[in-house]
C-alpha positions as CSV (number, residue, x, y, z in Angstrom):
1,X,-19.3,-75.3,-60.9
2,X,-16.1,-73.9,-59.7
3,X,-16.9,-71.2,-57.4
4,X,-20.3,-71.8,-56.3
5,X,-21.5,-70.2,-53.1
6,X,-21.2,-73.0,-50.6
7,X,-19.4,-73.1,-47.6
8,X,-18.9,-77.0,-47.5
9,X,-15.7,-77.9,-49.1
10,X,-13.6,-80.3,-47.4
11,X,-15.7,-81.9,-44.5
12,X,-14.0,-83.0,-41.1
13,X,-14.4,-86.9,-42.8
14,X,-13.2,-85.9,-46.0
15,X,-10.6,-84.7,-44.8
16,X,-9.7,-87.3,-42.4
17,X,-10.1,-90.0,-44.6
18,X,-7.9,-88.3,-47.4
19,X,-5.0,-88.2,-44.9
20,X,-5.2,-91.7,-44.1
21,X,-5.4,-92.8,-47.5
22,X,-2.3,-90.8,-48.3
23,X,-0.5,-92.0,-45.3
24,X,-1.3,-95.5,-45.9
25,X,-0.1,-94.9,-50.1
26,X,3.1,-93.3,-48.5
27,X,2.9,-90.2,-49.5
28,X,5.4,-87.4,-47.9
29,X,3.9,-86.2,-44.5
30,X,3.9,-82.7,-46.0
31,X,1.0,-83.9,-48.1
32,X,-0.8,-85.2,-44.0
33,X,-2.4,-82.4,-42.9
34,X,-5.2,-79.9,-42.5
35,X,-7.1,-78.6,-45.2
36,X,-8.3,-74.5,-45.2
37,X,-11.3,-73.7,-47.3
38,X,-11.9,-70.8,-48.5
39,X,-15.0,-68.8,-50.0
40,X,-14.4,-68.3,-53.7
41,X,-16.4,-64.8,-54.0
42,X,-15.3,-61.3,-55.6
43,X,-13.7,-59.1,-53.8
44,X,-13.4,-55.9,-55.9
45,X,-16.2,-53.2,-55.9
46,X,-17.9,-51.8,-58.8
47,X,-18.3,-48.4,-59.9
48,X,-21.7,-47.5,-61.0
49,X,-22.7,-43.8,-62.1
50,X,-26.1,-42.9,-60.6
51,X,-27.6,-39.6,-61.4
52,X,-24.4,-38.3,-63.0
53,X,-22.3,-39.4,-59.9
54,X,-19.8,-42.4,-59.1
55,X,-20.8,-44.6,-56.7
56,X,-18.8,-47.5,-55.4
57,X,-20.8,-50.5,-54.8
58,X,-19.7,-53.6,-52.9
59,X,-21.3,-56.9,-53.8
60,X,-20.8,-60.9,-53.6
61,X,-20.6,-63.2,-57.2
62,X,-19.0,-65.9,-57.7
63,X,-15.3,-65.6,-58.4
64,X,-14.4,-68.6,-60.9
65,X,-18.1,-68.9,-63.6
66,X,-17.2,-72.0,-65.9
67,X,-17.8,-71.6,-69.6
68,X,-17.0,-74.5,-71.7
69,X,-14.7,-77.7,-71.5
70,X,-11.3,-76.4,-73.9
71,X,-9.8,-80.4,-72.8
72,X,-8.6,-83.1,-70.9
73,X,-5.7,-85.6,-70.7
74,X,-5.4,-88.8,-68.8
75,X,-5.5,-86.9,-64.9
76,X,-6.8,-83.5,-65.4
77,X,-9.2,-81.4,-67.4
78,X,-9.7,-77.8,-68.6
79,X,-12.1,-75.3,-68.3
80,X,-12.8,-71.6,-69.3
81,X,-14.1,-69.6,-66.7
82,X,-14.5,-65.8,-66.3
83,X,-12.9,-64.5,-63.6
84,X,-15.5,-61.8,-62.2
85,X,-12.7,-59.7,-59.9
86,X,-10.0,-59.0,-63.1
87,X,-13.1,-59.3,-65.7
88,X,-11.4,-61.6,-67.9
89,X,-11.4,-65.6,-68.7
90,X,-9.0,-67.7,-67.6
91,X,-8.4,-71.8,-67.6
92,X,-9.3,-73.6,-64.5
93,X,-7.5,-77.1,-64.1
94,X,-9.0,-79.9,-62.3
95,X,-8.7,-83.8,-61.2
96,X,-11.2,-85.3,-63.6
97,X,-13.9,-86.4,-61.5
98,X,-13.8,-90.3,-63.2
99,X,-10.5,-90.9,-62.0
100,X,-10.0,-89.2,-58.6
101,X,-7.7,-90.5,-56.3
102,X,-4.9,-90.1,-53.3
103,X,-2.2,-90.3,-55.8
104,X,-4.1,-88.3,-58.6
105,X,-3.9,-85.5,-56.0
106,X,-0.5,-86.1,-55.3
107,X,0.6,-85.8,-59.0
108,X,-2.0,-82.5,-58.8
109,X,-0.3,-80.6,-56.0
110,X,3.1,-81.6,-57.5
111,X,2.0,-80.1,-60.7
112,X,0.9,-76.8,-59.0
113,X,4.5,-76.6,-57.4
114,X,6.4,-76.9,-60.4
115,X,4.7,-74.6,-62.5
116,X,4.6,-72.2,-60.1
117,X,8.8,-73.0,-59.8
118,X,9.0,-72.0,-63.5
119,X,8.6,-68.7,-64.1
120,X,9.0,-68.4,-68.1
121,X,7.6,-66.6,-71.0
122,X,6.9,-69.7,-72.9
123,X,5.5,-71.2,-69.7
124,X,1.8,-71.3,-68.7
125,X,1.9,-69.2,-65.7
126,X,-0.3,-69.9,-62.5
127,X,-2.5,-67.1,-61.3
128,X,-5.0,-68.7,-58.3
129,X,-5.3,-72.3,-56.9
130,X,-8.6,-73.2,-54.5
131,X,-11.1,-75.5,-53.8
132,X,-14.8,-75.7,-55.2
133,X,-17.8,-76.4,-53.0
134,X,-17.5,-80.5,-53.7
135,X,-14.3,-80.2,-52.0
136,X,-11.7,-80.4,-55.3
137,X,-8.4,-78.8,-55.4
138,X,-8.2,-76.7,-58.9
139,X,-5.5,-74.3,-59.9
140,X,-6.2,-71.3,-62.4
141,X,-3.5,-70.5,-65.4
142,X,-3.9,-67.6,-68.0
143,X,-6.1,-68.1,-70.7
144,X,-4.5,-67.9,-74.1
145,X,-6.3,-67.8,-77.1
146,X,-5.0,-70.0,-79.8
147,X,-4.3,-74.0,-80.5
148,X,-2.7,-76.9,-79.9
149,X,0.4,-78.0,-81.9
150,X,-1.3,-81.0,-82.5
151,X,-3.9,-79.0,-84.4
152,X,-2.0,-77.5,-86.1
153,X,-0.1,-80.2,-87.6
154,X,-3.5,-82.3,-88.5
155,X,-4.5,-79.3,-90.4
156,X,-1.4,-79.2,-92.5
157,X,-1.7,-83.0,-92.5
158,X,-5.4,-82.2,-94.7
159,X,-3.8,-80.0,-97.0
160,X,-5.2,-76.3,-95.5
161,X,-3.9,-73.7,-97.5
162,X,-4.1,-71.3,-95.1
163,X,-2.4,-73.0,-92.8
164,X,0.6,-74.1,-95.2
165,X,0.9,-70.0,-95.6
166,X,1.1,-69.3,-92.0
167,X,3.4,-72.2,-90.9
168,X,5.8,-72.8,-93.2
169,X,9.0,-74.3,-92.2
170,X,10.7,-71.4,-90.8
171,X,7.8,-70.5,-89.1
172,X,7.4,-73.9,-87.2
173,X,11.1,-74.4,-86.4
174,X,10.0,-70.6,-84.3
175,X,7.9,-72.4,-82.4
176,X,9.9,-75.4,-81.9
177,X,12.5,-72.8,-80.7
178,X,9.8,-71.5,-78.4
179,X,9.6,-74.8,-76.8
180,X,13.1,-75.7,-76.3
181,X,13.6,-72.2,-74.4
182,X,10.6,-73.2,-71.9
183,X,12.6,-77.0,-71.9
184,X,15.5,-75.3,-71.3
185,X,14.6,-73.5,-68.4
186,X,12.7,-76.2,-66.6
187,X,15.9,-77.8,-66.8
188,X,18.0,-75.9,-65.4
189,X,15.8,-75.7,-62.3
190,X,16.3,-79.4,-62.1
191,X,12.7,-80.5,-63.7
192,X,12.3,-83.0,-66.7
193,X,8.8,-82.6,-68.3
194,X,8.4,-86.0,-68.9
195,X,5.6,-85.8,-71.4
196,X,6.4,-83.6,-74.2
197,X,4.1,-84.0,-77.5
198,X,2.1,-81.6,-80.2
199,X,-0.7,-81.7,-77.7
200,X,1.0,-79.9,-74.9
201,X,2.2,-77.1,-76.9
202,X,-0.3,-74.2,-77.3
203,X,0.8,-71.5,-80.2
204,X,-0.8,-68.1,-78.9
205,X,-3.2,-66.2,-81.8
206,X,-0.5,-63.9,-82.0
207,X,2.1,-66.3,-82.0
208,X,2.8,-66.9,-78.7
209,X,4.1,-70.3,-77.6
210,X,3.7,-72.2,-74.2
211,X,4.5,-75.2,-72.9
212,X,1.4,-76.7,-71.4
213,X,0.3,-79.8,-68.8
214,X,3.4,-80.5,-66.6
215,X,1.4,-82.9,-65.0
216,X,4.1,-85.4,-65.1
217,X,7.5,-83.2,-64.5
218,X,9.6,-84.3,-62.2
219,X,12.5,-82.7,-60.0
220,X,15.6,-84.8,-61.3
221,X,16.9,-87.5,-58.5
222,X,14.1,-86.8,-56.9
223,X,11.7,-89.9,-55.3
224,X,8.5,-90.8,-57.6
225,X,5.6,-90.7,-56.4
226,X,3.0,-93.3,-55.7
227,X,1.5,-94.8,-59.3
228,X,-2.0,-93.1,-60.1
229,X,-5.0,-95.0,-60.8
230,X,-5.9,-92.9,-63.9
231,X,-3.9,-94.6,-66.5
232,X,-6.4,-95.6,-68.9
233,X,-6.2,-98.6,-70.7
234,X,-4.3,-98.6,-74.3
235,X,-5.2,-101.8,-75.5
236,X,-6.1,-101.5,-79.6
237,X,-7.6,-98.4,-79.5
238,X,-4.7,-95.9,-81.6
239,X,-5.8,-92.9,-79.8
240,X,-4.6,-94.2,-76.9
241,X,-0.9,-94.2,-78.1
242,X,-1.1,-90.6,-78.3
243,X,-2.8,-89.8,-74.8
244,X,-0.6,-89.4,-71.6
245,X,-0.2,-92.6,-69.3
246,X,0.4,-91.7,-65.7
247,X,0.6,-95.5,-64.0
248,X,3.7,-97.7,-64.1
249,X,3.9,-96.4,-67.7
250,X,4.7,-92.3,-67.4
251,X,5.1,-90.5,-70.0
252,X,2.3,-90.6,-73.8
253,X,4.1,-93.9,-75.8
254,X,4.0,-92.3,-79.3
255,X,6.1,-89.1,-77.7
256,X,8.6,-91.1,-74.8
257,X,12.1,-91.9,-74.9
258,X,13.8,-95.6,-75.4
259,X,14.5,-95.8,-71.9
260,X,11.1,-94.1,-70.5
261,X,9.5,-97.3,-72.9
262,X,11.6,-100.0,-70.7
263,X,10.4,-98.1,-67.2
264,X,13.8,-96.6,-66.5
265,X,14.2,-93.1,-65.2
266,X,13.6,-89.9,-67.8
267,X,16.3,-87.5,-67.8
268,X,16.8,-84.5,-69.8
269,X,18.0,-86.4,-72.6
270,X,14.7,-88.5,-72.3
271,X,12.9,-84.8,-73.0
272,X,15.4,-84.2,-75.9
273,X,14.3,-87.2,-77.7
274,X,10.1,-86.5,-77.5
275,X,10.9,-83.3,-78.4
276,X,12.9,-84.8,-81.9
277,X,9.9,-87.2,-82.0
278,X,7.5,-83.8,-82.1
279,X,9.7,-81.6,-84.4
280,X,10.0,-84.9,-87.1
281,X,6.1,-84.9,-86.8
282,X,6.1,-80.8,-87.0
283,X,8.1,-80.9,-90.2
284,X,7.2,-84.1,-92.1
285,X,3.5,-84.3,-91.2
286,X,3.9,-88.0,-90.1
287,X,4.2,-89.9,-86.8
288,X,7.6,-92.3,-87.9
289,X,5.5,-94.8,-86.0
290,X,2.2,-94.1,-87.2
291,X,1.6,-97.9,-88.3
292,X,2.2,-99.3,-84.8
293,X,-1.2,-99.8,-83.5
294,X,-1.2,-101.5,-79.7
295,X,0.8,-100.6,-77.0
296,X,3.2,-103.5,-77.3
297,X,4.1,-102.5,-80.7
298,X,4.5,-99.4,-80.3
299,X,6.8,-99.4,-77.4
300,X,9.0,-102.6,-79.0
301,X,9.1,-99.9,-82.0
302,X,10.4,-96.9,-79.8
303,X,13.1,-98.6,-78.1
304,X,14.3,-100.6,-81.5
305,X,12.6,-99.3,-84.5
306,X,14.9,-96.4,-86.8
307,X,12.9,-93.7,-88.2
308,X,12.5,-93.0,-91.6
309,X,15.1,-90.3,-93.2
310,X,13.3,-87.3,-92.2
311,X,14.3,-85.8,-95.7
312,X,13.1,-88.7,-97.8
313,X,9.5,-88.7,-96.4
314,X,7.7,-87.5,-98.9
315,X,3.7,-86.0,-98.4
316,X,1.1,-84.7,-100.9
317,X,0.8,-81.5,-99.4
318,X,4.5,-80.1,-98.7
319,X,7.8,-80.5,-100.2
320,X,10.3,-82.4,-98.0
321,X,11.9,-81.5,-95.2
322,X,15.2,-79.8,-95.9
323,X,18.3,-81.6,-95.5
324,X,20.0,-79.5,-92.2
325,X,16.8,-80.4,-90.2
326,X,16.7,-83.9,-91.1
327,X,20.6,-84.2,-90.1
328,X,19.2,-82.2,-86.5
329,X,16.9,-84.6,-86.2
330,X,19.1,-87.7,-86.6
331,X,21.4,-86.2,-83.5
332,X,18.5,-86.3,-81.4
333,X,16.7,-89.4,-82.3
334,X,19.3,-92.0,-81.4
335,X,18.5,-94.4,-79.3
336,X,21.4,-94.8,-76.8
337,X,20.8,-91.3,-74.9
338,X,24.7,-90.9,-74.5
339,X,24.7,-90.2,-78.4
340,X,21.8,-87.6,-78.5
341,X,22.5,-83.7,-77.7
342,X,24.1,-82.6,-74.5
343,X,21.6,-80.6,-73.9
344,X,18.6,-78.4,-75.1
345,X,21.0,-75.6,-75.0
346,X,23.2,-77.5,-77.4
347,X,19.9,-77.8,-79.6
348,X,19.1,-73.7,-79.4
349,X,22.8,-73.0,-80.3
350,X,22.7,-75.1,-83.3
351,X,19.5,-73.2,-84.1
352,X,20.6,-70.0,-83.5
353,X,23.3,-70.7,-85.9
354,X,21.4,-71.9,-88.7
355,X,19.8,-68.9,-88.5
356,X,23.1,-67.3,-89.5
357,X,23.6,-69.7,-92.4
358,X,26.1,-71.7,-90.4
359,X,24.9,-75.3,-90.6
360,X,27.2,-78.2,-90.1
361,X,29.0,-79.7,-92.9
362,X,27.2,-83.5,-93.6
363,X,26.1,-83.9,-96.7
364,X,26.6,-82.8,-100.3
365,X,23.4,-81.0,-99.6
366,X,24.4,-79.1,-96.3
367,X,28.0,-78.4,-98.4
368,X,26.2,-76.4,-100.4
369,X,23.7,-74.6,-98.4
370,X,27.1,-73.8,-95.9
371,X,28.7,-72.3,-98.8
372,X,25.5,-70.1,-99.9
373,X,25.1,-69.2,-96.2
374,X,29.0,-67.4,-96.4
375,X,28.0,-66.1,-99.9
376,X,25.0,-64.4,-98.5
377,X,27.2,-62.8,-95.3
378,X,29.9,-61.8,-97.9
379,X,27.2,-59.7,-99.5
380,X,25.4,-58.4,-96.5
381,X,29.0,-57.0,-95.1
382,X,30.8,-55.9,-98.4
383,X,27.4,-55.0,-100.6
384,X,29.4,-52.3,-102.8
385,X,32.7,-54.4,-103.5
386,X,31.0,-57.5,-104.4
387,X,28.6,-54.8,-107.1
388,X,31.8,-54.2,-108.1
389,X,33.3,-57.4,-108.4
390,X,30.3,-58.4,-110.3
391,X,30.2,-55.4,-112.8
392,X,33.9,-56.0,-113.6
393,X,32.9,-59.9,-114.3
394,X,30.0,-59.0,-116.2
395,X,32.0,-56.4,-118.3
396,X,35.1,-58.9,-118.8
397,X,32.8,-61.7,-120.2
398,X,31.3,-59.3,-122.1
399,X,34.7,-58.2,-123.9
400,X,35.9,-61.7,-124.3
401,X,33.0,-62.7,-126.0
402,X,33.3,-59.4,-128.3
403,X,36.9,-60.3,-128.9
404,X,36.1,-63.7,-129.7
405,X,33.2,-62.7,-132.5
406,X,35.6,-60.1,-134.1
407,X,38.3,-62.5,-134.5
């Protein structure tokens, strides 16, 4: 349990045979070194009344108490704890125990130093990192009540009404907006998340959206680091498709890029693309490759395979997705990344626009929405004149068609 009472974490062998086995898997010489371990215990008093008077007293728990297991990806898993100093619960990350390796805790610590580089709202933030009494690095995030993305979209998959109320359209392009503005930030500190899906994306209770397990981000142009053992194997099982792969293969297969598929370096553009894969999935309730069922299909599918129309997928449960978000999806979808968006800024621009009821012009459909967006700002800035207009239309149709009986 993270936080036990136990002096032994990292023993003089451990530790010297983790720093040979990094050395030997070249890892930077920053990661060669010695190991401080530290007591996890509470450090705050308590205040207890006794006979009508406040006492302070000063005892020893445990820090970090796990509760339950909330999940786990390919690497790491998540825990609830309670954090007995603040008196509140928290998430504890950790190396799952099965895969534990040199280059798992390379990928670890890298994680820990991004996140803690990224300093957003719609970014998990880091509160504690330590190490437990088997020796384990973990790192402690805020605890946020809510669910995944992917949840979410599996329950509006089934047809839930309530969820269909809650999440309509709008509603889910504000989260997807959520998630572009914790993209966007990562990327202009240099960092490409590298594994962006509906499982990574945690929507708050009240609303809230964060941009979760960065497990995989990388500093742009920077050197990658040695392959982990913990890919697990794909093979024919489907679930697989949609789990994160952190060997040769980096990046979850249903979610990555063209060029993330053939091994090549992600770039922001390769983040751009997953997140078009998630927002198509968001909107239409399907995976466009949902019928690919091994890794080698699936990956032969990604870098040649065209979606379907966003707008022409129908489901049982929704009507279809409207035409301006199927053509937003098209611009981010292509496969040559030279053809996609610019940049996630690009995306929140064209965003923040349709808010206005500026869409672009591409279609007979987005013709007319254009024009009923200008309508709608005509009347919001001249309310009385166009009331006027109107009455005087009204009244002259009224009179012609008067004129026209009498005669």
């Amino acid at each position: 349990m993270v936080g036990e009472l136990d002096h032994t974490f990292v023993s003089p062998e451990q530790h010297s045979a983790l720093t040979v086995t990094l050395a030997a898997e070249g890892a930077p010489s920053s990661m060669v070194g010695t190991t401080t371990s530290v007591v996890r215990t509470t450090v705050l008093p308590r205040v207890e009344v006794t006979a009508g008077a406040p006492a302070i007293v000063l005892d020893t728990r445990e820090r970090y108490v796990t509760d339950k297991l909330l999940g786990e990806g390919g690497v790491g898993e998540v825990v609830r704890a309670m954090d007995n100093d603040i008196a509140r619960p928290v998430a504890i990350k950790r190396i799952r125990s099965e895969v534990k390796s040199p280059s798992t805790l390379l990928r670890f610590v890298e994680e820990i130093r991004t996140i803690g580089q990224l300093e957003h709202a719609n970014i998990v933030p880091i509160h504690d990192v330590g190490v437990d009494e088997r020796g384990d690095y973990f790192f402690v995030m805020k605890y946020m009540q809510g669910e995944t993305l992917e949840e979410i979209i599996a329950r509006l998959a089934a047809g839930d009404r309530a969820t269909h109320e809650k999440y309509g359209v709008e509603e889910r392009m504000r989260v997807f907006l959520g998630v572009l503005e914790a993209i966007s930030h990562a990327h202009s500190r240099g960092f490409v998340h590298r594994d962006i899906k509906p499982a990574n994306v945690m929507v708050g209770e009240h609303g809230q959206v964060m941009v979760m397990d960065w497990g995989l981000a990388k500093r742009v142009g920077a050197a990658e680091l040695p392959a982990t053992l913990a890919t697990r194997a794909l093979g024919q099982d489907t679930t697989r498709l949609h789990q994160t792969a952190a060997g040769a293969l980096l990046g979850t297969p249903a979610y990555m890029s063209p060029e993330q598929a053939r091994g090549e370096e992600a770039t922001e553009r390769s983040d751009i693309y997953s997140l078009c894969v998630m927002l198509y999935e968001l909107l239409t309730l399907k995976h466009p490759l949902e019928d690919c069922h091994t890794l080698e299909t699936m990956l032969d599918a990604v870098q040649h395979r065209e979606f379907p129309i966003a707008g022409l997928v129908s489901h049982a449960h929704q009507r279809s997705t409207p035409m301006d978000l199927t053509w937003y999806l098209k611009a981010g979808l292509s496969k040559d990344p030279a053809e996609r968006y610019q940049s996630v800024d690009a995306m929140i621009e064209r965003l923040q626009l349709r808010a206005q009821g500026i869409v672009p012009i591409q279609c007979h459909i987005t013709f007319a929405k254009r024009i009923g967006g200008i309508a709608m700002k005509t009347i919001d800035r001249y309310p009385i004149q166009v009331s006027v207009a109107m009455m005087l239309t009204f009244l002259g149709t009224v009179s012609a068609a008067v004129v026209a009986a009498i005669t």
